[in-house]
C-alpha angles and dihedrals in degrees: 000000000000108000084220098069108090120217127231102276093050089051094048094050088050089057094048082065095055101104095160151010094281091058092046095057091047091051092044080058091041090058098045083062102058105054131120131207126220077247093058103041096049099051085053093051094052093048089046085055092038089240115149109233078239089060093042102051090040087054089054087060086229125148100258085235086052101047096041090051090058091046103049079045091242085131104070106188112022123167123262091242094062077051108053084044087058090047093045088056088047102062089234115167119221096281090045092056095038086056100037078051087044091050094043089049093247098130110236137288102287110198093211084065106090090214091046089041083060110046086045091070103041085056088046092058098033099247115141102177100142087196097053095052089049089056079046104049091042090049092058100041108015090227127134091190091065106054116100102250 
């Protein structure tokens, strides 16, 4: 990931400082800065697992328009479905995915959900087999609207 992104304890120690409206302009700033977008994060996660964007996307089973839509940030509200199938493809363990949901505004992996159930561990035990988690998902549901393509 880019050195410059600062995690959660460094952001709250630089809001400890803010003691007026000025500082809190300039932390507000700060902030904006330091923001990182799904697109981003997801091509840093594939060159930190060494994943072309190409694999990856073939692996979701997406239409490359599609994915790529979703990537470059061009889809603005796909389902998360469409996006567990991107992180799937992606090898992301449980706190990447949490964080690449959290960035798209698609809440986090809940375990008391079957489908996210599901894709958790698959994550837990490194297998990204988009297809076994679908026969898994609809096993254990018996519903097509949940499965990840």
């Amino acid at each position: 990931m880019a050195n410059h992104q600062k995690d959660t304890v460094e952001l709250f120690n630089y809001l400890k400082s803010v003691k007026n409206e000025k500082d809190l302009q300039d932390y507000l700033s700060y902030v904006k800065g330091q923001e990182l977008s799904f697109s981003q994060y997801y091509n840093d996660i594939l060159a930190k697992k060494n994943i072309s964007l190409n694999e990856a996307r073939v692996n979701s089973g997406l239409s490359k328009g599609y994915a790529y839509d979703i990537i470059n940030g061009k889809k603005t509200n796909p389902s998360k479905n469409k996006i567990l199938a991107l992180i799937v493809s992606a090898h992301m363990d449980v706190k990447e995915a949490n964080k690449a949901l959290r960035l798209i505004n698609k809440g986090s992996l809940d375990p008391k959900n079957p489908r996210d159930f599901c894709v958790i561990s698959h994550l837990l035990h490194d297998n990204y087999d988009i297809n076994s988690i679908n026969q898994e998902i609809y096993d254990l549901t018996q519903d097509e609207s949940l499965l990840l393509l």
